[in-house]
BALOBA-1460 file (C-alpha; in Angstrom, 3 decimals):
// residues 150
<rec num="1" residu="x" x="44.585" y="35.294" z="12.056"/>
<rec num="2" residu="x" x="44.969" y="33.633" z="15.582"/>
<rec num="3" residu="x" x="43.356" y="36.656" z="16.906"/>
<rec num="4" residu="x" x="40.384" y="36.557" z="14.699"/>
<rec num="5" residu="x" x="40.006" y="33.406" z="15.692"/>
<rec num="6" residu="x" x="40.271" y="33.736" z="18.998"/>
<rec num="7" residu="x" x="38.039" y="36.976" z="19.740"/>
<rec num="8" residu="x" x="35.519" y="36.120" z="16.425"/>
<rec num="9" residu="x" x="34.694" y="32.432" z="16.278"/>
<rec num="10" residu="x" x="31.723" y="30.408" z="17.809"/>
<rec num="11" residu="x" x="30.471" y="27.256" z="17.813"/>
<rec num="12" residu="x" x="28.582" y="27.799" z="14.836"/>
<rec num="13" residu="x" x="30.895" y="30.270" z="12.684"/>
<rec num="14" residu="x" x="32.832" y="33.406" z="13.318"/>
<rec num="15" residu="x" x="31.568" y="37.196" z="14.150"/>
<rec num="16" residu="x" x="31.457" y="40.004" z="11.905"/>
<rec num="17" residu="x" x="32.756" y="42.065" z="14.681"/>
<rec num="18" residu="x" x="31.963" y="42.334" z="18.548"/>
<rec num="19" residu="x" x="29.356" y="44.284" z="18.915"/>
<rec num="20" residu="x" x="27.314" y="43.871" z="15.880"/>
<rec num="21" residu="x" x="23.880" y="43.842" z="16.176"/>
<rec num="22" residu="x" x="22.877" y="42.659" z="12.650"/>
<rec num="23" residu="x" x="20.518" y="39.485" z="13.552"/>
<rec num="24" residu="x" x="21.434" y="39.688" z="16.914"/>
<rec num="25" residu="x" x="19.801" y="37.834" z="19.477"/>
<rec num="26" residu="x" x="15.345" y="38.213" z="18.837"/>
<rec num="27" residu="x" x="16.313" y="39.979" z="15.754"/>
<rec num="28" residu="x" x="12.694" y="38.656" z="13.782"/>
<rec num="29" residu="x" x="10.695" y="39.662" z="16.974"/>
<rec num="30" residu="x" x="12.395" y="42.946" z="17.834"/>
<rec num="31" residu="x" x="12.310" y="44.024" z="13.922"/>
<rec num="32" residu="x" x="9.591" y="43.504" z="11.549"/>
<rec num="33" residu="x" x="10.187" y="41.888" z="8.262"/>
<rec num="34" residu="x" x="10.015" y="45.185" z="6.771"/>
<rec num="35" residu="x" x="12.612" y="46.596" z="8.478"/>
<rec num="36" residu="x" x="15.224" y="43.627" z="9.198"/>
<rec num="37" residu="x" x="16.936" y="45.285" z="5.811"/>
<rec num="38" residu="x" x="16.734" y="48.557" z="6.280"/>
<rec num="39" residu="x" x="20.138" y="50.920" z="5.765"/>
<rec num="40" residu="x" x="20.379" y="51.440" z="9.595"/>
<rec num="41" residu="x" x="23.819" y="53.086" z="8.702"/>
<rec num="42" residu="x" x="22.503" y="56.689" z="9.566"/>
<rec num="43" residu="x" x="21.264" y="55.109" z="12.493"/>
<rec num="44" residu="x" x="23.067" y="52.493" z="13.752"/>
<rec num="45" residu="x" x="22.841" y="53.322" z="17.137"/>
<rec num="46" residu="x" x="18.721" y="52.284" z="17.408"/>
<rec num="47" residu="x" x="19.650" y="48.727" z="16.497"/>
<rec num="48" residu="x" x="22.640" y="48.512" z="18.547"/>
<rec num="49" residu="x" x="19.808" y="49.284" z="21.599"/>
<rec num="50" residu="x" x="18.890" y="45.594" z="20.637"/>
<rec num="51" residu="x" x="22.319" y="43.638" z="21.457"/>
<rec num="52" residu="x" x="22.756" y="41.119" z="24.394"/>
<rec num="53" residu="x" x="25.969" y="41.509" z="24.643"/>
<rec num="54" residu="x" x="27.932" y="37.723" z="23.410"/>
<rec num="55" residu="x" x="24.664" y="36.992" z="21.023"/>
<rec num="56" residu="x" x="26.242" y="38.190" z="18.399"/>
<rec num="57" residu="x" x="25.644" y="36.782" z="14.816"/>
<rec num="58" residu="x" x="27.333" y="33.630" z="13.802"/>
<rec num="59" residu="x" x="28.426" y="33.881" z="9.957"/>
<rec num="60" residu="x" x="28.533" y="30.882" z="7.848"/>
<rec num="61" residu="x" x="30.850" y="31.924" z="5.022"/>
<rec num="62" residu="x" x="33.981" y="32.666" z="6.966"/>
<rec num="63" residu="x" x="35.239" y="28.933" z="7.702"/>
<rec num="64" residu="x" x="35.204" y="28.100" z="3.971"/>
<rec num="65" residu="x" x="37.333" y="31.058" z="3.719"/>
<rec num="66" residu="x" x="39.703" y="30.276" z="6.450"/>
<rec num="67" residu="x" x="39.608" y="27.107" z="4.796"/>
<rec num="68" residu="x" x="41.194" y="28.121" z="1.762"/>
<rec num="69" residu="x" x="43.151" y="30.922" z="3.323"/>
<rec num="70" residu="x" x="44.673" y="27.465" z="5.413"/>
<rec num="71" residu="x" x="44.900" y="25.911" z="2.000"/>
<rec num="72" residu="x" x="46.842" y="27.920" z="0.094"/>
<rec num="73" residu="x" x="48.993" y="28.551" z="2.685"/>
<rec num="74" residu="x" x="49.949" y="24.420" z="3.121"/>
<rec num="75" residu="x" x="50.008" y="24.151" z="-0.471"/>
<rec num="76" residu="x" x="53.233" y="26.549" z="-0.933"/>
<rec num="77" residu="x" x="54.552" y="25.953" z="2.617"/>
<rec num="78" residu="x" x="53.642" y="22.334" z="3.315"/>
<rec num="79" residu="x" x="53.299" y="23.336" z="6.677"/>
<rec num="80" residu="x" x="51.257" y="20.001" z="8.403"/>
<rec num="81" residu="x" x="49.486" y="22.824" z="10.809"/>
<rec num="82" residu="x" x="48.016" y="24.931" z="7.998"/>
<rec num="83" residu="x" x="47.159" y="21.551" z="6.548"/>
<rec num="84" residu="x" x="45.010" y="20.879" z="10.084"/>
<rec num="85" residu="x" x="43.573" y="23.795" z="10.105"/>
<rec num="86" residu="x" x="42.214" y="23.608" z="6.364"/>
<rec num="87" residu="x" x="40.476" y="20.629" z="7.621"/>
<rec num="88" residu="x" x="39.148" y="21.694" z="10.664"/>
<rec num="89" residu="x" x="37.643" y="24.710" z="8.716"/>
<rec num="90" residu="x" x="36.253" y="22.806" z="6.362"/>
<rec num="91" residu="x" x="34.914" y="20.496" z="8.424"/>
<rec num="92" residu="x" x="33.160" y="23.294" z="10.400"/>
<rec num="93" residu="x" x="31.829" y="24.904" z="7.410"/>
<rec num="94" residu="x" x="30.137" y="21.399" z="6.399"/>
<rec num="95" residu="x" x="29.095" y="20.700" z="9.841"/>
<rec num="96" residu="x" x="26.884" y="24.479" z="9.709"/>
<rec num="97" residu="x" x="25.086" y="22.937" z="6.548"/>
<rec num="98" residu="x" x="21.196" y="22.950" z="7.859"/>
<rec num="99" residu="x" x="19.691" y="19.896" z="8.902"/>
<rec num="100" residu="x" x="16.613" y="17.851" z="8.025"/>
<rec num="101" residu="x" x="14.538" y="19.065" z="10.545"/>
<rec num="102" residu="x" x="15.695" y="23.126" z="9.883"/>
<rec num="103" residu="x" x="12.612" y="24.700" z="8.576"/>
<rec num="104" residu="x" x="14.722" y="26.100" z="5.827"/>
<rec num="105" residu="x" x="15.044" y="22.465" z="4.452"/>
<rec num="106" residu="x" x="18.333" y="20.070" z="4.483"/>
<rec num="107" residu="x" x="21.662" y="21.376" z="3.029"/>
<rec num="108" residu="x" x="21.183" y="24.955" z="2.800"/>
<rec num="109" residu="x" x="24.162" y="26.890" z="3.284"/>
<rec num="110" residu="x" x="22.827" y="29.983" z="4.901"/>
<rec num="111" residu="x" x="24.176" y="33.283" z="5.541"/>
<rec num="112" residu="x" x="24.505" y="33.317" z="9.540"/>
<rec num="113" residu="x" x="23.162" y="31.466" z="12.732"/>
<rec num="114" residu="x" x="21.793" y="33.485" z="15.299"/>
<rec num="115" residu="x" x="19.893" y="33.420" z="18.372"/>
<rec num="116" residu="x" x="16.355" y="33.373" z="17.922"/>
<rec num="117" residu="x" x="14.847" y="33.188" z="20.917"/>
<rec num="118" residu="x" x="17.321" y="34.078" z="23.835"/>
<rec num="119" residu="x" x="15.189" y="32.392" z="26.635"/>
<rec num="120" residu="x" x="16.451" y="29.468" z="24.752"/>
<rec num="121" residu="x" x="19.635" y="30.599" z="23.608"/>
<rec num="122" residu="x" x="20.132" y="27.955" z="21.138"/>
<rec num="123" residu="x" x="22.006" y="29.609" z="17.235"/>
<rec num="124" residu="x" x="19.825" y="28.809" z="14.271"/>
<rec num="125" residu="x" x="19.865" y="29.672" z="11.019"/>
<rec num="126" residu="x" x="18.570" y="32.809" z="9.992"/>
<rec num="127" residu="x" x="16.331" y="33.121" z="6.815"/>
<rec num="128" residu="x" x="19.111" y="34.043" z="4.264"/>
<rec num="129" residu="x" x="19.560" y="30.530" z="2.695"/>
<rec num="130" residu="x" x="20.982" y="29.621" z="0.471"/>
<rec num="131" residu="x" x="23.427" y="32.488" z="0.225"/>
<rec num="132" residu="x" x="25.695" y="32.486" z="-2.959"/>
<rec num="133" residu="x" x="28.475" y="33.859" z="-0.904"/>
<rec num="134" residu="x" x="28.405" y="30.724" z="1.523"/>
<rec num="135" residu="x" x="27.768" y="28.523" z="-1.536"/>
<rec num="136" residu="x" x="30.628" y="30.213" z="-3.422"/>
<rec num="137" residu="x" x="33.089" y="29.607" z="-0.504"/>
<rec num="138" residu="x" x="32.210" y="26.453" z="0.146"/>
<rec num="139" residu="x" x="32.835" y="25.516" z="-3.727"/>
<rec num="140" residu="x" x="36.227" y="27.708" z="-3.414"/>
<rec num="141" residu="x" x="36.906" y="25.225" z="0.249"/>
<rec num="142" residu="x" x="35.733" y="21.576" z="-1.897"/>
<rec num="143" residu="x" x="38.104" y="22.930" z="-4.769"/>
<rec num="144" residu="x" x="41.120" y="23.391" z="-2.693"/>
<rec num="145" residu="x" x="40.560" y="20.308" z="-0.527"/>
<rec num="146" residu="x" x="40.600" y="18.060" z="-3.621"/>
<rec num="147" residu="x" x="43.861" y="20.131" z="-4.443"/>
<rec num="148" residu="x" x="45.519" y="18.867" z="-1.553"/>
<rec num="149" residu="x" x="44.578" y="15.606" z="-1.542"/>
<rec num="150" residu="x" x="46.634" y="15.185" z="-5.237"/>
């Protein structure tokens, strides 16, 4: 887990993997919408062209995860650091929710952050919100947080 968390996680969620060059940096202006959900599986290699290496997507739906992964754990062990570090990933997972001024609209729970434009280099959301796998961990996170807290 520590490693995951070491080599994976950003300031706005945690890798897929190193490397991966799904809504990578410029993603919407290097792809056209057609073709940001194509199978590249046979062909992989044509989008990994596109990677900046370190611009990597951002996924939402893993701190909810570690989260409850964190929670479980405390609630057999009652170990106080699995008990921190359900919090902190929860309270990472909430912080991700968009904004009011994200175009996407306030409190969307989307599925990654990437980098848009990377003469900016600033993570935003990309336009898979709201995802029902974020908004199903999240639920899974609240459910175990009020758990502990009984």
């Amino acid at each position: 887990m520590d490693a995951i968390l070491t080599n994976l996680a950003g300031a706005h969620g945690i890798c897929r993997y190193r490397g991966d060059s799904y809504w990578c940096a410029d993603y919407k202006s290097l792809l056209p919408a057609e073709e940001r959900t194509v199978d590249f599986s046979r062909d992989i290699e044509r989008r990994d062209k596109m990677l900046k290496p370190g611009t990597e997507a951002q996924w939402f739906l893993f701190d909810p995860l570690l989260s409850v992964i964190f929670a479980r754990r405390s609630l057999s062990t009652r170990c106080p650091r699995d008990r921190e570090r359900q919090i902190h990933h929860f309270n990472r997972a909430l912080a991700l929710l968009t904004t009011d001024d994200c175009p996407l609209g306030a409190g969307q729970y989307p599925e990654a952050y990437y980098v848009e434009d990377s003469s900016v280099g600033a993570y935003v959301p990309n336009d898979h919100a709201p995802l029902a796998w974020s908004q199903a961990n999240l639920g899974l996170a609240f459910h175990y947080m009020k758990a502990a807290c009984r």
